[in-house]
Each structure stands twice: as C-alpha cells, then as structure tokens.
N, C-alpha and C positions, 0 to 999 in steps of 0.2 A: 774752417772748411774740412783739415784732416781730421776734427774728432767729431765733425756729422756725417764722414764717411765712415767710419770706426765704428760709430754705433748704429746707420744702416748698414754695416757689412754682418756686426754680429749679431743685430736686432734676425736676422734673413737667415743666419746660418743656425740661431736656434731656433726658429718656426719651421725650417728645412728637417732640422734633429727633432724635432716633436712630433710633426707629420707622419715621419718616418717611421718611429716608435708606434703610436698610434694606429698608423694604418697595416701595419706590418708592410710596406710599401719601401725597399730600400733601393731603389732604382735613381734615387735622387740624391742618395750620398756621396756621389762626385763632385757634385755641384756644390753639395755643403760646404765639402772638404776644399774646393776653391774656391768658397767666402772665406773659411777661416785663414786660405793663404792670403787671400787679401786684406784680411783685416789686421795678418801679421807685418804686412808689409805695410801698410799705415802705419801701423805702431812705429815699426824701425824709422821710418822718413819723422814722424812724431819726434820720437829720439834724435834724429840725427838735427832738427831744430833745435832740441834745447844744449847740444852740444856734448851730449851724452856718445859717444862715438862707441863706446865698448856694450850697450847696450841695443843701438842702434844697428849693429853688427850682427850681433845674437839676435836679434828679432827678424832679417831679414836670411838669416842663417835658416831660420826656423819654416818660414816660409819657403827657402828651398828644400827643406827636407817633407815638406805638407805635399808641395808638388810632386815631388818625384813618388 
C-alpha cells in the first residue's frame, strides 16, 4: 500500500513539474512541492518498516524541511 502511495505521490508530482515547465504556468508549484513532502514521508514510514530507523528519520526530516 506504501509503495502504490509512493509512486502515485511521485507519478503527480512529476506531471505537476512538467506542466509547469511546459506551460510557463508555475502557480501549481505548491502543490508539487507538497507531493514531494508526501512522497517523503512515505518513504521514512517505508524505512521505519523495514527497521531502518536512522534513515527513516532523515526521510521524514526531509519532508519537514520541503514544508517549511
């Protein structure tokens, strides 16, 4: 379930980044930028299954630094 969230979070956040590109249209780069924090945060909950704890940290680290 987490990595068919994973890869609709990033599938969304590169068709958001190409749009973008394309249309000269960057009004919608918020929203990118809060799939890729959720596709970070997938990842670290990812990690934090297979018991990777110090990577799992750093992924959700990352994800707060995407939001802010």
């Amino acid at each position: 379930m987490l990595k068919l969230l994973r890869y609709i979070l990033s599938a969304l956040g590169f068709f958001l980044a190409l749009y973008g590109l394309i249309s000269n249209d960057f009004r919608i780069g918020p929203i990118m930028l809060l799939c890729l924090g959720l596709m970070f945060l997938v990842m670290g909950l990812e990690e934090f299954k297979k018991r990777k704890k110090a990577q799992g940290w750093l992924m959700v680290s990352i994800k707060g630094f995407r939001w802010i």
